[in-house]
C-alpha positions in Angstrom: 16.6 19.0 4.6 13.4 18.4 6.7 13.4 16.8 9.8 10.9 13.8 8.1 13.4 13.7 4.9 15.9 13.4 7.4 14.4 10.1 8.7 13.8 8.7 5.2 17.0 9.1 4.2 18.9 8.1 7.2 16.2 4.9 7.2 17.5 4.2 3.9 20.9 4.4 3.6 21.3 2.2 6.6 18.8 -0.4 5.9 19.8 -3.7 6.5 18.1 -7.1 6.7 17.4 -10.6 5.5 15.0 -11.5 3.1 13.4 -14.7 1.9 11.0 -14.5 -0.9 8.7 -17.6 -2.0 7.8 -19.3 -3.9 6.9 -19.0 -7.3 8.2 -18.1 -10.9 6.6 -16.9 -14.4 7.7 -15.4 -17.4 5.3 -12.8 -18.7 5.6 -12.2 -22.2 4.1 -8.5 -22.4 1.9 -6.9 -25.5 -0.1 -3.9 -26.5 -3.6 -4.4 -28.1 -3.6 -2.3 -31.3 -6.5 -0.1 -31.6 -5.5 1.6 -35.2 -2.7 1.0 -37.7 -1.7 4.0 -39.5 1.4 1.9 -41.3 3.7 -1.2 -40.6 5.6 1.1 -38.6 3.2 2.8 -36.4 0.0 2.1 -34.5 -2.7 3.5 -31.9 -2.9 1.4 -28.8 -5.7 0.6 -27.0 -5.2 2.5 -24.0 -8.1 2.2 -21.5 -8.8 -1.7 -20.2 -12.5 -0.8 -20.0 -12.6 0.1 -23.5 -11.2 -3.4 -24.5 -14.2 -4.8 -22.0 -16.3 -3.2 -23.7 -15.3 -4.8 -26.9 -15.3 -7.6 -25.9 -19.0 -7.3 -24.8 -20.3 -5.6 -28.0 -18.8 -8.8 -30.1 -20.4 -11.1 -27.8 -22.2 -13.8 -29.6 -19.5 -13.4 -32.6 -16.2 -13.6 -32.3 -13.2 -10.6 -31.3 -10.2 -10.1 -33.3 -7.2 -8.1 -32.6 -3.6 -7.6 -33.4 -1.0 -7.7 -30.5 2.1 -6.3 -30.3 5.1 -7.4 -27.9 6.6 -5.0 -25.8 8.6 -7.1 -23.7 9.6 -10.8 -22.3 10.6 -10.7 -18.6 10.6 -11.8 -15.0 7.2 -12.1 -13.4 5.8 -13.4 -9.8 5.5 -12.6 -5.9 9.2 -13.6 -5.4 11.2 -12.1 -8.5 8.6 -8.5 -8.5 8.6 -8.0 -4.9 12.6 -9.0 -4.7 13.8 -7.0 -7.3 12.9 -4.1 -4.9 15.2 -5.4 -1.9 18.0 -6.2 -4.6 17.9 -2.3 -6.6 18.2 -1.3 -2.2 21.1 -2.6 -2.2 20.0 -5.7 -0.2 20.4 -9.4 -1.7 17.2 -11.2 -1.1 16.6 -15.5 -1.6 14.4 -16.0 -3.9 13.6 -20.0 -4.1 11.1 -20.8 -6.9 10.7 -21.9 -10.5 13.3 -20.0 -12.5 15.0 -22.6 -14.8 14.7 -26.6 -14.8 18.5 -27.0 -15.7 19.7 -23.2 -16.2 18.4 -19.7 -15.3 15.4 -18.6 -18.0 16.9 -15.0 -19.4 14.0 -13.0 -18.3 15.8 -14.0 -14.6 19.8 -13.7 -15.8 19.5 -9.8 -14.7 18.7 -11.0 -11.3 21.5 -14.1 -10.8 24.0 -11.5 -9.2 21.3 -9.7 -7.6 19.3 -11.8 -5.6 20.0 -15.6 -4.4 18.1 -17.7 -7.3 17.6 -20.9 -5.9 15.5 -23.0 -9.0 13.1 -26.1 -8.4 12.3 -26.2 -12.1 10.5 -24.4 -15.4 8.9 -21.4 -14.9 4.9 -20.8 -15.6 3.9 -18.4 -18.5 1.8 -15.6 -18.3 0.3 -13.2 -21.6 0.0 -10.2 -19.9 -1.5 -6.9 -21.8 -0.9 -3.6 -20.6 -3.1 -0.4 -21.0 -2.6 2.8 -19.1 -4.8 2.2 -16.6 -4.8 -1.4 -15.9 -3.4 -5.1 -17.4 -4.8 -8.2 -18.2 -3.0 -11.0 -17.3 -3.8 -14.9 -17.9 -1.7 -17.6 -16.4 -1.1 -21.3 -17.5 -0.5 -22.2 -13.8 0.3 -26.3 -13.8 4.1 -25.5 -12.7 3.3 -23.0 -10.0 -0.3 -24.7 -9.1 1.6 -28.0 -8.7 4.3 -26.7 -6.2 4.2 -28.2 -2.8 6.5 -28.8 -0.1 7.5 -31.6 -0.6 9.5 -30.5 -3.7 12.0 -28.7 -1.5 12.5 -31.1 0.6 13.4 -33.4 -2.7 15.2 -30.5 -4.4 17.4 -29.1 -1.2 19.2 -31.2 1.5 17.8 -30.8 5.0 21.1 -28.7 5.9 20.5 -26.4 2.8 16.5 -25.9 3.6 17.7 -25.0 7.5 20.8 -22.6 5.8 17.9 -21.3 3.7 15.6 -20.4 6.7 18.4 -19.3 9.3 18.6 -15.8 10.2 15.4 -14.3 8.2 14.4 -11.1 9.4 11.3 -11.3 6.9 9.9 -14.0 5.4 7.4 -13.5 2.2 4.8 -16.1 0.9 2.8 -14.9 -2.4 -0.3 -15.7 -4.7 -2.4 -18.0 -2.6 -5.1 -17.9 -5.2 -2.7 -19.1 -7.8 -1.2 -21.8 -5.7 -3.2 -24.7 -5.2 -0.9 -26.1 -2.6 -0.3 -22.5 -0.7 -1.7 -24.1 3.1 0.7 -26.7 2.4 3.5 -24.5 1.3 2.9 -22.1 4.8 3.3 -25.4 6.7 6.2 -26.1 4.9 7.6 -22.8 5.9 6.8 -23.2 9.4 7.9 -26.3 10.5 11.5 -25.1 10.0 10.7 -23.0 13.0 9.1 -25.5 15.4 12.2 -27.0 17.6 13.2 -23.7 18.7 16.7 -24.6 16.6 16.1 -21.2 14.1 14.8 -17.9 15.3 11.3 -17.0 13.8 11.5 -14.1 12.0 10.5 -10.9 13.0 7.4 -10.5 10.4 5.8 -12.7 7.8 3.9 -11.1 4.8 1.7 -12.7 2.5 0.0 -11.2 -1.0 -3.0 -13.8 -1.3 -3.6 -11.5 -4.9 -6.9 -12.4 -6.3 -9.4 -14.0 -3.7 -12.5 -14.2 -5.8 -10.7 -17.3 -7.8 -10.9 -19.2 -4.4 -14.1 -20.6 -2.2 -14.5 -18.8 1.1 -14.2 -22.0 2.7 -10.6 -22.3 1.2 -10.1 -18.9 2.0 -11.6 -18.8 5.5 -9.6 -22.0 5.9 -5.7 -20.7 5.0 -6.7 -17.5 7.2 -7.3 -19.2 10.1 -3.9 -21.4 9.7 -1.6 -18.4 9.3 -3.6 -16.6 12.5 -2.6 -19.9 14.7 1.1 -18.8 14.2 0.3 -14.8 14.2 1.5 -15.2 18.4 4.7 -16.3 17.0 5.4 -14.8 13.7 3.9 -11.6 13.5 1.7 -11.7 10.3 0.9 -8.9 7.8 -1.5 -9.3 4.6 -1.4 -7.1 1.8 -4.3 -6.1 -0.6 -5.7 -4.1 -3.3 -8.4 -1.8 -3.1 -10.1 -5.3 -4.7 -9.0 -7.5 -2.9 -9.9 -5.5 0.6 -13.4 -5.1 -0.4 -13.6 -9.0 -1.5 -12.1 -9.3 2.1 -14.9 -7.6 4.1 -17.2 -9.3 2.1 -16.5 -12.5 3.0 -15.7 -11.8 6.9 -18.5 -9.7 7.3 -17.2 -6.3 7.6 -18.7 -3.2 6.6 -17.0 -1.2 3.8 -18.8 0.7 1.7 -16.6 2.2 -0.8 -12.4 2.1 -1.2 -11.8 5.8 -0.5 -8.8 5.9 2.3 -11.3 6.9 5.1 -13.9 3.8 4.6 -10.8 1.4 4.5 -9.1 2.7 7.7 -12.3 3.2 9.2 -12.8 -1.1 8.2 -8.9 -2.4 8.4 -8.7 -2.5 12.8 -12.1 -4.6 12.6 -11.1 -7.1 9.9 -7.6 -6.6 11.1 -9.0 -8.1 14.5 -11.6 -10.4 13.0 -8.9 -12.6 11.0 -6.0 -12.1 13.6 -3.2 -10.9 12.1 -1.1 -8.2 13.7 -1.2 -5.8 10.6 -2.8 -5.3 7.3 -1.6 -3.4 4.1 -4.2 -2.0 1.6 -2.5 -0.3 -1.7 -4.2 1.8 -4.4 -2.4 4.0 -7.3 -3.7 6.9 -5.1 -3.1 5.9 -1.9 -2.3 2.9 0.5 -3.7 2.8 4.1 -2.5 0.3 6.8 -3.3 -1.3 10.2 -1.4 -2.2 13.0 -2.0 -3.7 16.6 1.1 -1.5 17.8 0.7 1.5 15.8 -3.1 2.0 15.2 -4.0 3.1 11.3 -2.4 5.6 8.8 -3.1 6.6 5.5 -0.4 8.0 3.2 -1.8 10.0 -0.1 -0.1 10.1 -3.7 -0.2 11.5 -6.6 -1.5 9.3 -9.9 1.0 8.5 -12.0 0.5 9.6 -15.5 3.5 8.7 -17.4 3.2 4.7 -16.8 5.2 2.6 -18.8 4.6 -0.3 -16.2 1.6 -1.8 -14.7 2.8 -5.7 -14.2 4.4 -5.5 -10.9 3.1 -2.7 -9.5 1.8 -4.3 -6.3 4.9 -6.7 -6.0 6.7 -3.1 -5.6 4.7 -1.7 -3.1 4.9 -5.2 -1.2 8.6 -5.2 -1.9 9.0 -1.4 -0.8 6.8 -2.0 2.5 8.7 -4.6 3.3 12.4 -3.2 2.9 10.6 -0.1 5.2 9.7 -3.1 7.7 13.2 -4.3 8.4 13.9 -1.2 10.8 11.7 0.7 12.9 10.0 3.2 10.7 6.8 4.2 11.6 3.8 3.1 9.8 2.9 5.8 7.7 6.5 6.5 6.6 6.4 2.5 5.8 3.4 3.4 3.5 5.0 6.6 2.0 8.1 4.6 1.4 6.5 1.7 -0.3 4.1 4.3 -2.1 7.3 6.1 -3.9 8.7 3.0 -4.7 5.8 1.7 -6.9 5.5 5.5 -8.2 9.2 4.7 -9.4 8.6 1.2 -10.7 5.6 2.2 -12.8 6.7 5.1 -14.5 10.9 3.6 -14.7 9.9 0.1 -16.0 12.3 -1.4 -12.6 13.0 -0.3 -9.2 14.9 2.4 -7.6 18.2 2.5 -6.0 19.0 4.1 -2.9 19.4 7.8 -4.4 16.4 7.2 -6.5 13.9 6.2 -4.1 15.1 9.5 -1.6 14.6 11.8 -4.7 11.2 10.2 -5.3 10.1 10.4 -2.0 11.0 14.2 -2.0 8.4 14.3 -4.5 5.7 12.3 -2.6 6.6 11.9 1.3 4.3 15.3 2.3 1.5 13.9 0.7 
């Protein structure tokens, strides 16, 4: 075994941590888009999203039919995606957030012994259809949209909230752009921190997902909140190669194209210009990162081919980097860990276990 294997794998069969995860909860009801029907029994899907695009653009002015077919109903969200990888690790993440008004929803009952479900009430829905290259997903958001603060503090005894925040070694926050109460939510996390009665946890990471749905006054606005506690809490942001382009636009960094060596070149300058201690871009090629301690690193991978599972795929990475943040890894083994992890996730259809993830990374950790 080689001396970096030798770190992964000693890394990972001693990880050890507390996670909290919030604070969200869909279902995603999953389809393919037929292209061609050869019988009632078998069909051609639509494999490539820009084809359906461009569909959709020919037919413009008319109207676009097409036939969908389901290929699954399950779990969706920051907290239950980006969890699921902590709990397959052998760790037993808390999850609050919308998974059942009176019981669990099945697309969560895989997860009950798993992970620490603690509900506020219905999930939200999202259609989500997959292609090989990328997914479409649209939300009816009112339950997720709606959540605030305040509805923990109605749902959970001020004992249970401080039990719930006591001993966190990484806390997670997701979806900003999905969330309409998200700075309110933050604050919510935050004050439980404030007396000096509960030790802050080591790191904080945040997956803001899609930025454009958002005003860059909102967005400049919730960045400059979550910097004000960055001395405290160290803070780490994770993107897309999207979303970190949609970033330097709107803070006025230069970037001209998301290849690895642009975005490290441009991740220490926004990095800087938003204050946060670290930043986390993730592509199905590669992921590059940003750290005040450690400087930048880029970790390559190979394209997965054989996808049978695009919803998700970031949650995994998110959920991979931060199981690799727990210890003392060094950054770009943090990226190569959290790199195999989503190779695993999109070509498995869930996450790996222990064994699983040091067999993919043998595949993937040179790279």
């Amino acid at each position: 075994m080689s001396t970096d294997m030798k770190k992964y794998v000693d890394y990972i069969n001693n990880m050890s941590g507390n996670i909290l995860l919030g604070c969200d909860g869909f279902v995603d009801e999953t389809y393919e888009i037929v292209q061609e029907r050869a019988n009632p029994t078998e069909f051609t899907a639509i494999e490539n999203l820009k084809d359906f695009g461009e569909l959709i653009v020919k037919r413009a002015g008319g109207g676009v039919g097409v036939e969908i077919v389901p290929k699954r109903r399950c779990e969706g969200g920051f907290g239950i995606n980006t969890g699921r990888i902590a709990a397959c690790l052998g760790l037993k993440p808390v999850l609050p957030g919308l998974y059942g008004e009176t019981t669990i929803d099945p697309a969560y009952e895989e997860f009950e012994d798993t992970c620490v479900l603690t509900s506020l009430g219905d999930p939200a829905l999202t259609l989500a259809f997959e292609f090989q290259n990328g997914k479409l997903l649209m939300s009816d958001l009112g339950r997720v949209s709606n959540l605030k603060w305040a509805d923990f503090e109605k749902h959970f005894s001020a004992e249970q909230i401080k039990d719930m925040f006591t001993g966190v070694d990484i806390l997670g926050l997701g979806y900003w752009s999905l969330t309409s109460n998200f700075d309110d939510l933050f604050m919510g996390f935050m004050k439980q921190y404030e007396d000096g009665s509960i030790t802050p946890p080591k790191r904080m990471f945040f997956d803001f997902a899609d930025i454009q749905k958002k005003s860059s006054e909102a967005f400049m606005k919730s960045l400059e909140l979550i910097a004000s506690y960055n001395s405290k809490i160290p803070m780490c942001f994770s993107l897309n190669h999207h979303e970190i382009m949609e970033l330097c636009s709107r803070i006025g960094v230069e970037c001209a194209e998301p290849t690895p060596e642009a975005i490290a070149a441009a991740l220490p300058i926004a990095r800087d210009k938003i204050g946060f201690d670290e930043l986390v871009v993730h592509t199905p090629d590669f992921a590059v990162a940003s750290s005040v301690a450690e400087g930048e690193a880029i970790a390559m991978q190979e394209r997965q081919t054989n996808v049978i599972r695009l919803a998700g795929a970031g949650d995994s990475f998110n959920g991979g980097y931060i199981c690799s943040s727990l210890g003392d890894l060094p950054i770009k083994e943090r990226l190569a860990l959290a790199n195999a992890t989503t190779a695993f996730f999109v070509t498995q259809g869930t996450g790996p276990n222990k064994e699983q993830l040091i067999a993919q990374l043998e595949k993937t950790a040179d790279k």
